[in-house]
mmCIF file as gemmi writes it, N, C-alpha and C atoms, coordinates in Angstrom:
data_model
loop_
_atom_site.group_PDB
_atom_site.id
_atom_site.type_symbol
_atom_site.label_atom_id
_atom_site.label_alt_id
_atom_site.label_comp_id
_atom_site.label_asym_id
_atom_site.label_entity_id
_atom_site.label_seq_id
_atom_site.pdbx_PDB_ins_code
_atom_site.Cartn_x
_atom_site.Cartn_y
_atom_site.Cartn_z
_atom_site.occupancy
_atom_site.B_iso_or_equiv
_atom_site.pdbx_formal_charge
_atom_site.auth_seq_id
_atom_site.auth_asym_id
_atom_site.pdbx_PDB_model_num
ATOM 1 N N . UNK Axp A 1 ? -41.684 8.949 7.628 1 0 ? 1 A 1
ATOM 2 C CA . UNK Axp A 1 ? -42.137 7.72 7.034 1 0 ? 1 A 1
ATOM 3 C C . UNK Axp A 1 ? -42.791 6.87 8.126 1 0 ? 1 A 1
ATOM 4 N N . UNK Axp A 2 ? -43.777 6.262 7.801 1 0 ? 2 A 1
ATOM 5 C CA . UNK Axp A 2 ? -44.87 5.488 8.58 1 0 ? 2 A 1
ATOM 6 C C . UNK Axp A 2 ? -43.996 4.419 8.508 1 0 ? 2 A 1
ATOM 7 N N . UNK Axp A 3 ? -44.163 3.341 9.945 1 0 ? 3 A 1
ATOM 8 C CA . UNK Axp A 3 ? -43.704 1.884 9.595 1 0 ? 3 A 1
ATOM 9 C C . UNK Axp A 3 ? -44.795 1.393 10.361 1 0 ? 3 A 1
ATOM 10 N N . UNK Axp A 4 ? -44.88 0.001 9.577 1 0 ? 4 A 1
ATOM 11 C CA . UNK Axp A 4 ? -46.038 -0.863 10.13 1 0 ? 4 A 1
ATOM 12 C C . UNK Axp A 4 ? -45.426 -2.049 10.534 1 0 ? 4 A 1
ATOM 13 N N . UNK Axp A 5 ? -46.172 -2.227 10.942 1 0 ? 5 A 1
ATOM 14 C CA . UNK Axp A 5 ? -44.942 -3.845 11.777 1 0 ? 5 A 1
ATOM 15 C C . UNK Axp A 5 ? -46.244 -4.565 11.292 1 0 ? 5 A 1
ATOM 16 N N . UNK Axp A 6 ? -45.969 -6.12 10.37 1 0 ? 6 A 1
ATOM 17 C CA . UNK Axp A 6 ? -46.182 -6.729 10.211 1 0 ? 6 A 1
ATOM 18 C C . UNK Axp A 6 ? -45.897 -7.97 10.712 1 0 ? 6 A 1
ATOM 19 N N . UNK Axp A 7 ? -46.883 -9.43 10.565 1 0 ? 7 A 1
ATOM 20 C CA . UNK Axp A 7 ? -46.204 -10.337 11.439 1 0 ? 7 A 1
ATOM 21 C C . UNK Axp A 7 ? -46.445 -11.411 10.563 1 0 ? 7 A 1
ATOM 22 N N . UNK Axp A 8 ? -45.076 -12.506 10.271 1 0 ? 8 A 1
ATOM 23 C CA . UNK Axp A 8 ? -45.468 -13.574 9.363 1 0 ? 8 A 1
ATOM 24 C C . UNK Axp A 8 ? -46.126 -14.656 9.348 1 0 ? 8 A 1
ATOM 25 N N . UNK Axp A 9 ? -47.04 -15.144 8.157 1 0 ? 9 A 1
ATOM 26 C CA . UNK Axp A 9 ? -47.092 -16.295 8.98 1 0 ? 9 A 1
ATOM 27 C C . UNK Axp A 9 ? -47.14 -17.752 9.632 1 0 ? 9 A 1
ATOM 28 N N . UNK Axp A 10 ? -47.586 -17.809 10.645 1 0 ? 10 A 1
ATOM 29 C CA . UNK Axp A 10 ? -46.484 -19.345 11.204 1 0 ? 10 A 1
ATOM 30 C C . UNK Axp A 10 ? -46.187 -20.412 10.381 1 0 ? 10 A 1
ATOM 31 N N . UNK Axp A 11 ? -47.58 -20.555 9.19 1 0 ? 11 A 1
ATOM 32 C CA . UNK Axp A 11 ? -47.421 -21.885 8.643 1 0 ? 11 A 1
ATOM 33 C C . UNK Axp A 11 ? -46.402 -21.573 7.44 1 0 ? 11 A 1
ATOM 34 N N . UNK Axp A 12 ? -45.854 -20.32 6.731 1 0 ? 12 A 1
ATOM 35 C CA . UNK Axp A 12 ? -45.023 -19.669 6.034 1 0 ? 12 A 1
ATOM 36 C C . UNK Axp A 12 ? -43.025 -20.219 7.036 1 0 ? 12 A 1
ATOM 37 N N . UNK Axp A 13 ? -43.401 -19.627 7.996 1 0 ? 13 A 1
ATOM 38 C CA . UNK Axp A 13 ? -42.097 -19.872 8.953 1 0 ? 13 A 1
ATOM 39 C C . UNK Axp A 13 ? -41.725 -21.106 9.149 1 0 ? 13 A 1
ATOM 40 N N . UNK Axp A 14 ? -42.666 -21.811 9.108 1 0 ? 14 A 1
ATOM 41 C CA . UNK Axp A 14 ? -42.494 -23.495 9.095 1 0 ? 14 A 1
ATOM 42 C C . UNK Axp A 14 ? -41.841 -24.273 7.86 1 0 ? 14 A 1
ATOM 43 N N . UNK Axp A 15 ? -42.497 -23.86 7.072 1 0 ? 15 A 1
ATOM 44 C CA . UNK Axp A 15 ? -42.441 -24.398 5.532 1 0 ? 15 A 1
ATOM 45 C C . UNK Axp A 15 ? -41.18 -24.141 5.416 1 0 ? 15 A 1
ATOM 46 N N . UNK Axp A 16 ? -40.519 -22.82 5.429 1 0 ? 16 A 1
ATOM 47 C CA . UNK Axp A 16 ? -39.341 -21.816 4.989 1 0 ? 16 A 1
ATOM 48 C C . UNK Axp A 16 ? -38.129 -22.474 5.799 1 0 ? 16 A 1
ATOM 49 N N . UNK Axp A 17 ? -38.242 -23.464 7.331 1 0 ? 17 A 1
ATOM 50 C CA . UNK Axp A 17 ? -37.654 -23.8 8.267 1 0 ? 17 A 1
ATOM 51 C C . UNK Axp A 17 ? -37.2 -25.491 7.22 1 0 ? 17 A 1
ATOM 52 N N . UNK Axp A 18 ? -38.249 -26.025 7.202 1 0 ? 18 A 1
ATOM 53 C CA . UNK Axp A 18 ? -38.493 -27.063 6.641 1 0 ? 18 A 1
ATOM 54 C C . UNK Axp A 18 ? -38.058 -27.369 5.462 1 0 ? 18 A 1
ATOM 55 N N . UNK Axp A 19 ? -37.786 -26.215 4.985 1 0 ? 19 A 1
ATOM 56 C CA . UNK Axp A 19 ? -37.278 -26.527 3.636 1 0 ? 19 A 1
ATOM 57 C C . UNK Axp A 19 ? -35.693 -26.283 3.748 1 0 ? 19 A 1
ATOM 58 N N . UNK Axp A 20 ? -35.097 -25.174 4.647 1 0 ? 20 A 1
ATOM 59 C CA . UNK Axp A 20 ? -33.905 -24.979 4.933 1 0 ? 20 A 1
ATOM 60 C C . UNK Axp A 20 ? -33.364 -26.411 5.485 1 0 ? 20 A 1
ATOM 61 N N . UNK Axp A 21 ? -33.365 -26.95 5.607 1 0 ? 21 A 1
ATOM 62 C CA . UNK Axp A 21 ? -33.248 -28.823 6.321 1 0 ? 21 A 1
ATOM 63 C C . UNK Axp A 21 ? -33.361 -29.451 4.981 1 0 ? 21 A 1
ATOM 64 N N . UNK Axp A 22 ? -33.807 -29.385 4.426 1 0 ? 22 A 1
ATOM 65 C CA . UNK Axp A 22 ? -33.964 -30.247 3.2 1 0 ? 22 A 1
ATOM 66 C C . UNK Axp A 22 ? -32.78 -30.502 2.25 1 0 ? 22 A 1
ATOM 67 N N . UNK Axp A 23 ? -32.086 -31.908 2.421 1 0 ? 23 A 1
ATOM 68 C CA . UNK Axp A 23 ? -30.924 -32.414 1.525 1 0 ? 23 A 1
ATOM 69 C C . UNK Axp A 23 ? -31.128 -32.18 0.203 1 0 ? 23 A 1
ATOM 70 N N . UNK Axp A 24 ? -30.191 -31.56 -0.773 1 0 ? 24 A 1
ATOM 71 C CA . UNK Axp A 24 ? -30.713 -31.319 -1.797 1 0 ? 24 A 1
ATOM 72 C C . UNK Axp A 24 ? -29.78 -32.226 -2.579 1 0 ? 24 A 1
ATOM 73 N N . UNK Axp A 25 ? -30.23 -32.596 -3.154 1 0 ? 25 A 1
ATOM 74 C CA . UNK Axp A 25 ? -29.808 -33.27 -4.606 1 0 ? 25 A 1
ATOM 75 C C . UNK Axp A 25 ? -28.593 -32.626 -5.056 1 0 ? 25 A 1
ATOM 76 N N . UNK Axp A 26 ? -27.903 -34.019 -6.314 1 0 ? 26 A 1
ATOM 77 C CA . UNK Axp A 26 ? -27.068 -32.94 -6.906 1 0 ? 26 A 1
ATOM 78 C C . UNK Axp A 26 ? -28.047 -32.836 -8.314 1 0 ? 26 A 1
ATOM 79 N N . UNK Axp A 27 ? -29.249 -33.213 -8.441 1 0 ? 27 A 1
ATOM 80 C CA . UNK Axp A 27 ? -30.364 -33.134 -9.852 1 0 ? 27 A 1
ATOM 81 C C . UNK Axp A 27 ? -30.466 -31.469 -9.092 1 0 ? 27 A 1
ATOM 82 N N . UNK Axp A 28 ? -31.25 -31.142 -8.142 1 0 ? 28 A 1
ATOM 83 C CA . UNK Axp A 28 ? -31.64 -30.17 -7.705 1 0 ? 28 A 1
ATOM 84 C C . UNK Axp A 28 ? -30.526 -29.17 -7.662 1 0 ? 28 A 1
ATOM 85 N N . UNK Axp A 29 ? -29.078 -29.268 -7.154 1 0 ? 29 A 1
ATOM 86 C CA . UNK Axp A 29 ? -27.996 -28.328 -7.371 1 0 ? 29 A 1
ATOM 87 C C . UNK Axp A 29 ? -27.931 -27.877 -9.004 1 0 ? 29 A 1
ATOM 88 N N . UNK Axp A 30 ? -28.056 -29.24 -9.314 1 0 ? 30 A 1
ATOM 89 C CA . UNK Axp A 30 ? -27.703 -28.817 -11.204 1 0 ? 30 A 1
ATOM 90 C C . UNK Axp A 30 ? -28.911 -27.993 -11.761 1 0 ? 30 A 1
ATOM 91 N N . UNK Axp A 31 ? -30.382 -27.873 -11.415 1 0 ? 31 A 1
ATOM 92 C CA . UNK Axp A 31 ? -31.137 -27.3 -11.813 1 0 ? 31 A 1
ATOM 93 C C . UNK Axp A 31 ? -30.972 -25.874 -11.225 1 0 ? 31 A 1
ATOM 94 N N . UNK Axp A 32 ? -31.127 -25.703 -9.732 1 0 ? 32 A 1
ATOM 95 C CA . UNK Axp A 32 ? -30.429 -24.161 -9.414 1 0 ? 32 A 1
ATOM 96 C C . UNK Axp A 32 ? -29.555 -23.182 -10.66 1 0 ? 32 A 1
ATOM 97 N N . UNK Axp A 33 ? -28.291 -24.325 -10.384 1 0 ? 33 A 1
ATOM 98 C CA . UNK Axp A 33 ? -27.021 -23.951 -11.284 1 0 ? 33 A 1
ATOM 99 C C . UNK Axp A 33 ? -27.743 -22.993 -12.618 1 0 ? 33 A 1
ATOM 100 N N . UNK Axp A 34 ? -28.893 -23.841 -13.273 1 0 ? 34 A 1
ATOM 101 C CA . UNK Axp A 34 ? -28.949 -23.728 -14.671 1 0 ? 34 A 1
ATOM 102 C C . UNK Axp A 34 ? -29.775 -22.138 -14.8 1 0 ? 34 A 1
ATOM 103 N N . UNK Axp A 35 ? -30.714 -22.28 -13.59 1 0 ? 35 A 1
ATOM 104 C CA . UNK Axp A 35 ? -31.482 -20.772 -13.707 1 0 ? 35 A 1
ATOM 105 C C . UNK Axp A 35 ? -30.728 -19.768 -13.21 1 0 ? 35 A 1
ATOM 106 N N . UNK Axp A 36 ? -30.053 -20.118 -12.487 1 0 ? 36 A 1
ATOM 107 C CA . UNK Axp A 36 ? -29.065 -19.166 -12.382 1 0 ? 36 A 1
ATOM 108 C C . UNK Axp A 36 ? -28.451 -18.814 -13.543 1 0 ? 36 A 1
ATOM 109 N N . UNK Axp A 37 ? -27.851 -19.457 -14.049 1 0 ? 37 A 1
ATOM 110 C CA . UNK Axp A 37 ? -27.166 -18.891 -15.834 1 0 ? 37 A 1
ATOM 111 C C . UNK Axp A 37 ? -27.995 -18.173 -16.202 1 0 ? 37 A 1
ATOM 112 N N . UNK Axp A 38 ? -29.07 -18.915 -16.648 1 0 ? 38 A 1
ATOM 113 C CA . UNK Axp A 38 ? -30.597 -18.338 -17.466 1 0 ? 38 A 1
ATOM 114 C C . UNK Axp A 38 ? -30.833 -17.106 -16.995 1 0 ? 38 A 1
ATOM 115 N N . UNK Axp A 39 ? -30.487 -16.847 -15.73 1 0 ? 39 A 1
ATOM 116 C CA . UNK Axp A 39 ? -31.464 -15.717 -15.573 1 0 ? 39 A 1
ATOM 117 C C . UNK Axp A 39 ? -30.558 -14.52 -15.883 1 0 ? 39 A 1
ATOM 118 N N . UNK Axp A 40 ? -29.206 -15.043 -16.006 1 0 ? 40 A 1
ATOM 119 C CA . UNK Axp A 40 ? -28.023 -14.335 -16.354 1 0 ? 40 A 1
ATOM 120 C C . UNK Axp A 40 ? -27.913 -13.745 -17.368 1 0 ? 40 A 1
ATOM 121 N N . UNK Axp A 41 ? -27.972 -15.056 -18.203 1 0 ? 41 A 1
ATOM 122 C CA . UNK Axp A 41 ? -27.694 -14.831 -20 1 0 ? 41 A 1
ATOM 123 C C . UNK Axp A 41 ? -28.846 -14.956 -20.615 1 0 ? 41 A 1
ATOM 124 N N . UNK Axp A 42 ? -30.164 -15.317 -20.295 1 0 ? 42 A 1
ATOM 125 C CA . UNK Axp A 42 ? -31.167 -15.257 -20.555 1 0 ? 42 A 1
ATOM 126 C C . UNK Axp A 42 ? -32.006 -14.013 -21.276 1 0 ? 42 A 1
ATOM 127 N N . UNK Axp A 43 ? -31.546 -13.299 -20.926 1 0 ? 43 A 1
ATOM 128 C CA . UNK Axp A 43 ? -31.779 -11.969 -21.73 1 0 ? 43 A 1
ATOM 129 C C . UNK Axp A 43 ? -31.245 -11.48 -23.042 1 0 ? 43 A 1
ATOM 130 N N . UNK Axp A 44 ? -30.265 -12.664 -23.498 1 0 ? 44 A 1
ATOM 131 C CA . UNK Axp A 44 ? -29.507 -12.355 -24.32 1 0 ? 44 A 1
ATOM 132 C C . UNK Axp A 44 ? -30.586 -13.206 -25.998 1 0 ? 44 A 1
ATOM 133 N N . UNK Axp A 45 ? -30.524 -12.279 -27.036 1 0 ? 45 A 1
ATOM 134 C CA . UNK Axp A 45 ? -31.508 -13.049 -27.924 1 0 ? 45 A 1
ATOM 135 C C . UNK Axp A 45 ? -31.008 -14.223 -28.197 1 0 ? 45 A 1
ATOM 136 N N . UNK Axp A 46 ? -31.649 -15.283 -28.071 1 0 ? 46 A 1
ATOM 137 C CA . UNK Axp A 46 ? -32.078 -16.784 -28.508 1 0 ? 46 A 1
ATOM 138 C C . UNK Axp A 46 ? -31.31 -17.279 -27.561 1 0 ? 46 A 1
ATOM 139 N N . UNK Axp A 47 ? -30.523 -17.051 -26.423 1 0 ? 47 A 1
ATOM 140 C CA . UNK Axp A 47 ? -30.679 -17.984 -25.504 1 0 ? 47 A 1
ATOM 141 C C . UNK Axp A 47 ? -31.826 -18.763 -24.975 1 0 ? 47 A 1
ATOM 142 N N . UNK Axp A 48 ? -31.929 -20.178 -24.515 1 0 ? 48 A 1
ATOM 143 C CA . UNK Axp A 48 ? -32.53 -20.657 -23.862 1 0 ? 48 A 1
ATOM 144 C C . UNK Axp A 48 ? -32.072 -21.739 -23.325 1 0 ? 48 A 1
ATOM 145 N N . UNK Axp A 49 ? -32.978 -21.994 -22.279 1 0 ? 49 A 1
ATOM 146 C CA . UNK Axp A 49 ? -32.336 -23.052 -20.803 1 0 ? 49 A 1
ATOM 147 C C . UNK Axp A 49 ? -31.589 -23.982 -21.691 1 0 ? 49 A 1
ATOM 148 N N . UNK Axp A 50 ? -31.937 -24.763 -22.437 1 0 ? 50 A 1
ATOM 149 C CA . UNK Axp A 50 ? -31.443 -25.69 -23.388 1 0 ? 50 A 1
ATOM 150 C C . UNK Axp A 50 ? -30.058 -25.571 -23.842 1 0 ? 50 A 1
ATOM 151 N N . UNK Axp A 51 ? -30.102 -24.332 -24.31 1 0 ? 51 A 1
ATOM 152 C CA . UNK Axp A 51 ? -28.673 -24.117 -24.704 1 0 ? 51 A 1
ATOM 153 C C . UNK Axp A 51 ? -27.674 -23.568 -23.32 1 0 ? 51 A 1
ATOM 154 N N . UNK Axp A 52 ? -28.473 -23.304 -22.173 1 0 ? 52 A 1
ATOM 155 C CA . UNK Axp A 52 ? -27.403 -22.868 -20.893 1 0 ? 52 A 1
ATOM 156 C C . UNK Axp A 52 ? -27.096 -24.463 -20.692 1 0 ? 52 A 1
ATOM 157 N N . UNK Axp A 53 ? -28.159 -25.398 -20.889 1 0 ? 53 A 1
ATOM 158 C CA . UNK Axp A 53 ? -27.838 -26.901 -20.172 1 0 ? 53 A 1
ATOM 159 C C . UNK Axp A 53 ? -26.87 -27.151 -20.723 1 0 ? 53 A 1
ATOM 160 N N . UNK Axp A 54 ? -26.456 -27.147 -21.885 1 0 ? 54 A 1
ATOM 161 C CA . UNK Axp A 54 ? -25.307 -27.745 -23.224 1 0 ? 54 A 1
ATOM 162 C C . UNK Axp A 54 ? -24.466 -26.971 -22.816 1 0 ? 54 A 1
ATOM 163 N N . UNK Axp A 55 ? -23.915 -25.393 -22.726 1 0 ? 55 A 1
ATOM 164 C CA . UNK Axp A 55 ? -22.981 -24.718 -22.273 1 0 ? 55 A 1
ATOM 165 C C . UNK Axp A 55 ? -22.266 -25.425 -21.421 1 0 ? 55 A 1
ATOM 166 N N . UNK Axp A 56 ? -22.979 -25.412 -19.955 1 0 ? 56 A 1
ATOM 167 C CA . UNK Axp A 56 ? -22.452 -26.113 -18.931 1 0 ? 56 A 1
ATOM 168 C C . UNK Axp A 56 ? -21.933 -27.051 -18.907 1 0 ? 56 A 1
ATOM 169 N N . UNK Axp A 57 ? -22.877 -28.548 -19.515 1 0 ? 57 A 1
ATOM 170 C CA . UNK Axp A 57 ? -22.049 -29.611 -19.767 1 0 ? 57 A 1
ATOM 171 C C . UNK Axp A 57 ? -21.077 -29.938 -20.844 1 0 ? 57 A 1
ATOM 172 N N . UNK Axp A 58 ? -20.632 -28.941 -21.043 1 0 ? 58 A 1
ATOM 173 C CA . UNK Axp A 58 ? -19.471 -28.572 -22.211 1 0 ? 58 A 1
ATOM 174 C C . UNK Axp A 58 ? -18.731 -28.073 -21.52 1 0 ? 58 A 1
ATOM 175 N N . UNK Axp A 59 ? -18.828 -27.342 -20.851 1 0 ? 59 A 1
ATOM 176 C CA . UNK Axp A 59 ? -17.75 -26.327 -19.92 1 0 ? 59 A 1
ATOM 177 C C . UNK Axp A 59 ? -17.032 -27.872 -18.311 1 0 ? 59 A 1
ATOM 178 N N . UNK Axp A 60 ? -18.668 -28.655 -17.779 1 0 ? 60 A 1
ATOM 179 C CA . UNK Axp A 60 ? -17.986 -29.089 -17.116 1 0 ? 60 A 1
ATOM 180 C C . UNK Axp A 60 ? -16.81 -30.735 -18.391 1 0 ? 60 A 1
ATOM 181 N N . UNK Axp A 61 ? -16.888 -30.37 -18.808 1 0 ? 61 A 1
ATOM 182 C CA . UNK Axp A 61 ? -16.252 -31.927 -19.504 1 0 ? 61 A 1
ATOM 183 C C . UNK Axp A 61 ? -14.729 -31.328 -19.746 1 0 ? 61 A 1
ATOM 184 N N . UNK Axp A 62 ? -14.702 -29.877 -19.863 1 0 ? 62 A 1
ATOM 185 C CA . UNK Axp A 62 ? -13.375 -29.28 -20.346 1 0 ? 62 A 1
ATOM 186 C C . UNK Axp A 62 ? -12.376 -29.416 -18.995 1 0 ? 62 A 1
């Protein structure tokens, strides 16, 4: 097998740095949270984000 060495780049490494630093929200945790489900149960017929949002805030109130 051939390998090629590739090299990334800088303004990519920056951004990717820059964003690792970045305080996140708890709006932004809760949106993560939600695609994460979605992408979970999302496959399942007639799920949608809508109904993962309602799940959750049903689940957190319990």
């Amino acid at each position: 097998m051939k390998v090629v060495a590739r090299k990334t780049d800088g303004k990519l490494l920056a951004r990717l740095a820059a964003a690792a630093k970045k305080q996140l929200t708890p709006e932004d945790i809760e949106q993560q949270r939600v695609s994460f489900v979605y992408s979970v149960m999302g496959q399942r017929e007639g799920m949608t984000r809508e109904k993962v949002e309602h799940l959750l805030k049903q689940h957190a109130a319990v």
